[in-house]
N, CA, C and O of each residue as an XYZ file, in Angstrom:
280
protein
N     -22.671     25.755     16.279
C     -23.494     25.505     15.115
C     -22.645     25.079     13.914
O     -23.003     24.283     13.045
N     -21.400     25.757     13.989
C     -20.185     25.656     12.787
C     -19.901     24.104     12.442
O     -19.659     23.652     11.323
N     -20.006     23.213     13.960
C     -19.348     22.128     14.247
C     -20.618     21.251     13.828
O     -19.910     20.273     14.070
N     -21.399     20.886     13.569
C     -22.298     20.151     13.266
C     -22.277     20.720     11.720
O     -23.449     20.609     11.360
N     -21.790     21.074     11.024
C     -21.712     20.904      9.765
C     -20.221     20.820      9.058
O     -19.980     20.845      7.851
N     -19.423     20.727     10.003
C     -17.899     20.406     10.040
C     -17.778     18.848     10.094
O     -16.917     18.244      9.454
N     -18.610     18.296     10.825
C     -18.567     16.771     10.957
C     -18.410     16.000      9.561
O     -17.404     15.357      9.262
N     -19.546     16.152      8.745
C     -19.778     15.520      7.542
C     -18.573     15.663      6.330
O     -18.295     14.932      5.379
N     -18.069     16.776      6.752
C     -16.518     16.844      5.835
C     -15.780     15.804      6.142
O     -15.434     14.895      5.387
N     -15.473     15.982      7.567
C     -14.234     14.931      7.842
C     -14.647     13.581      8.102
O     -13.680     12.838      8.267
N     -15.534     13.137      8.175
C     -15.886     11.842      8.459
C     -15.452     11.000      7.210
O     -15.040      9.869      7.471
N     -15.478     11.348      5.995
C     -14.936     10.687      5.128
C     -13.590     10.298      5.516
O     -13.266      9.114      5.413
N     -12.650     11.294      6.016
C     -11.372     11.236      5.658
C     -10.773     10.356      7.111
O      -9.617      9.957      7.251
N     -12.099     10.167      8.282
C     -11.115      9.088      9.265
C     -11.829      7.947      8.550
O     -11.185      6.951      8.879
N     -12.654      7.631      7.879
C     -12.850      6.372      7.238
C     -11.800      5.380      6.369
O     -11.569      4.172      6.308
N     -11.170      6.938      5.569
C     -10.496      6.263      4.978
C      -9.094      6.372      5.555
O      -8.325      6.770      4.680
N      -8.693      6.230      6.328
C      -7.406      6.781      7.178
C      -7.387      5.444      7.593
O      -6.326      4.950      7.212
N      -8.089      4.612      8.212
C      -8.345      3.795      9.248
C      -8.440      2.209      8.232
O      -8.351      1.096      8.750
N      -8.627      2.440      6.795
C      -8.561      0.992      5.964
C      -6.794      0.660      5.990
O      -5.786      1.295      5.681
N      -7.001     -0.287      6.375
C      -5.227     -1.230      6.173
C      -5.152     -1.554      5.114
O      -6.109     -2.124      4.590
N      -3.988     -1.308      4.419
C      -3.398     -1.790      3.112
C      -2.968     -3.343      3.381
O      -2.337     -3.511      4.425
N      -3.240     -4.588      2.527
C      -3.201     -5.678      2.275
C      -2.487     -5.726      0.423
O      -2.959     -5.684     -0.713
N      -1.035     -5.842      1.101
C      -0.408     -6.061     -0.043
C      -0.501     -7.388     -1.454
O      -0.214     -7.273     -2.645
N      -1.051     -8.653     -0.624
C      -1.778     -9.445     -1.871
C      -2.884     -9.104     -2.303
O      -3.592     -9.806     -3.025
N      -3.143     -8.009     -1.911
C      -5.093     -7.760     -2.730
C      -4.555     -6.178     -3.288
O      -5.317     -5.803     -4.180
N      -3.668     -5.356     -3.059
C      -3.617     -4.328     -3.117
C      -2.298     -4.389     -4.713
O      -2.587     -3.957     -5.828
N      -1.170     -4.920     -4.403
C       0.015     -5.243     -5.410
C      -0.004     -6.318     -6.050
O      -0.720     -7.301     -5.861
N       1.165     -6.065     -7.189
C       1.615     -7.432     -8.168
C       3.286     -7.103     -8.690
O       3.842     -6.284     -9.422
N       3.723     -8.382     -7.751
C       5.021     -8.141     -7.959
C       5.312     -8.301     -9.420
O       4.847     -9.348     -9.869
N       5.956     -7.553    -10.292
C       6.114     -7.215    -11.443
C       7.259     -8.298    -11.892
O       7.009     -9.209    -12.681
N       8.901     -8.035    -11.129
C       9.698     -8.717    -11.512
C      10.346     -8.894    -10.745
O      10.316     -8.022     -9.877
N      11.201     -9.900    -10.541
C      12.736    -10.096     -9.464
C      13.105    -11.749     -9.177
O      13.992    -12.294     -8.520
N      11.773    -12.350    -10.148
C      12.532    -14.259    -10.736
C      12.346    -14.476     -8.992
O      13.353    -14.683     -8.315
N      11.231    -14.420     -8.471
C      11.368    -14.873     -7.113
C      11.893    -14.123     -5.768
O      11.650    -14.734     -4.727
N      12.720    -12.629     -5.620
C      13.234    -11.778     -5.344
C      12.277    -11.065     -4.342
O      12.684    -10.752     -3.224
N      10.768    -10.763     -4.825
C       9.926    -10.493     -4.163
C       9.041    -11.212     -3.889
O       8.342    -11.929     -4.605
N       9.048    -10.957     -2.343
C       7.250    -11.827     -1.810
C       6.571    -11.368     -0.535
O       7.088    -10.718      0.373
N       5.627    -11.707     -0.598
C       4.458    -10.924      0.092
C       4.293    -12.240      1.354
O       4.052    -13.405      1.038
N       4.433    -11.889      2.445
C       4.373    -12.798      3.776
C       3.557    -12.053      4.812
O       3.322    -10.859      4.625
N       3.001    -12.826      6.153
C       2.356    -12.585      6.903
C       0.619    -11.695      6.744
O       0.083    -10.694      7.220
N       0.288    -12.735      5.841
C      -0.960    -12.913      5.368
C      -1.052    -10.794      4.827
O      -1.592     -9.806      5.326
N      -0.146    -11.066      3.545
C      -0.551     -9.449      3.055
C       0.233     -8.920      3.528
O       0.980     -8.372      2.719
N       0.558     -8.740      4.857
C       1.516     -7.491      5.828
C       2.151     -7.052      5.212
O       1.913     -5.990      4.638
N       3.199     -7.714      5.105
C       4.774     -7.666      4.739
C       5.319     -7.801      3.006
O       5.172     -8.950      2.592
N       5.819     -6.973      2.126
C       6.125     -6.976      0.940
C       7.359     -6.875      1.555
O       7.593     -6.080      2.465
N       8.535     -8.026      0.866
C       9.837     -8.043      0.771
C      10.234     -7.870     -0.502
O       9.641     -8.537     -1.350
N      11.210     -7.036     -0.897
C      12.100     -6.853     -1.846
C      13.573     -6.895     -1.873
O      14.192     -6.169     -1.094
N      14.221     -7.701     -2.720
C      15.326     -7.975     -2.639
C      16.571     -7.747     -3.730
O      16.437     -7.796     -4.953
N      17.519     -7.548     -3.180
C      18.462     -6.903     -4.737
C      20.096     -7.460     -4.152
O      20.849     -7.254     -3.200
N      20.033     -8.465     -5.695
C      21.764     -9.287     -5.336
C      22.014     -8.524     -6.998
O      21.415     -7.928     -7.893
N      23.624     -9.163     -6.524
C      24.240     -8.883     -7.524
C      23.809     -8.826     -9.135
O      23.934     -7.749     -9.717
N      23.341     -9.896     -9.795
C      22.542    -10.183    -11.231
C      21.137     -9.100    -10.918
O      21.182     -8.404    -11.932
N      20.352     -8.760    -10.379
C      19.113     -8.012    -10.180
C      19.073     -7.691     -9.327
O      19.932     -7.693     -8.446
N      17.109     -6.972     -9.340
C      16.318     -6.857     -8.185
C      15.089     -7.189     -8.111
O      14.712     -8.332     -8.369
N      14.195     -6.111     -7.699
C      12.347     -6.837     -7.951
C      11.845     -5.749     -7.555
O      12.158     -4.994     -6.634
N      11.060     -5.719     -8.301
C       9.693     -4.657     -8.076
C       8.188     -5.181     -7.957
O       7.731     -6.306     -8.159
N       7.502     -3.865     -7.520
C       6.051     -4.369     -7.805
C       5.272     -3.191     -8.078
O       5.710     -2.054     -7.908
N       4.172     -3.448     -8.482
C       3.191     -2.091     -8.650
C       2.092     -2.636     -8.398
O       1.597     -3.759     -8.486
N       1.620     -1.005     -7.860
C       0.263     -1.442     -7.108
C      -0.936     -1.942     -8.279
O      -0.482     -2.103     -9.411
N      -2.097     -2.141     -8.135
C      -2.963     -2.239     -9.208
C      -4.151     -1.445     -9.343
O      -5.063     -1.601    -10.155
N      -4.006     -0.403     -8.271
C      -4.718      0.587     -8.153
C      -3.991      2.013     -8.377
O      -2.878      2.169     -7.875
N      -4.749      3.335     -9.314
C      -4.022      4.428     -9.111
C      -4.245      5.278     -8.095
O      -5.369      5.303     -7.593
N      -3.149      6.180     -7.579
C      -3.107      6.971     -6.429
C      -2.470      8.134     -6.983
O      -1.757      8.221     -7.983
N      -2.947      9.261     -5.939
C      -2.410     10.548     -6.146
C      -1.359     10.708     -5.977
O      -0.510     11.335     -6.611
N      -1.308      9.696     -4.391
C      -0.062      9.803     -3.630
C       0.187      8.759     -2.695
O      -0.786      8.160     -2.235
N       1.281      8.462     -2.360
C       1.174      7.969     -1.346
C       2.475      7.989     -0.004
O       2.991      9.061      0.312
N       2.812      6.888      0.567
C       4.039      6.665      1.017
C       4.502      5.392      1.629
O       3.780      4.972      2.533
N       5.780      4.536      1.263
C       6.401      3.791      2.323
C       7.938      4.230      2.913
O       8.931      4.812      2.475
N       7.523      3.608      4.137
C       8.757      3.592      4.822
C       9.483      2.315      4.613
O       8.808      1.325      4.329
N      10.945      2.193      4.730
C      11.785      1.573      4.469
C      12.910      1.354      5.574
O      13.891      0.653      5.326
């Protein structure tokens, strides 16, 4: 009986588990004169750091939390 009202909690949370992050709709590379770019339709955010600089970006949405791997 417990479990049929356990459902409606978590169903939110595989909904949102399961949306893919799309880094051209999601970020905005801030700075790096060309340093950073976004390839394979969204996938992939590259960042790069030579000698004179580097590059950043920020998302355009706020979060509690989050994480990347590197």
């Amino acid at each position: 009986m417990a479990n049929k009202y356990l459902l409606p909690l978590f169903l939110p949370l595989i909904v949102i588990s399961s949306v893919s992050a799309n880094f051209q709709r999601d970020v905005e590379i801030t700075w790096g004169d060309g340093r950073g770019q976004i390839t394979n339709d969204g996938e992939l955010l590259t960042l790069s750091l030579d000698k004179s600089s580097g590059s950043g970006f920020q998302s355009k949405n706020e979060y509690l939390f989050g994480k990347i791997d590197m």
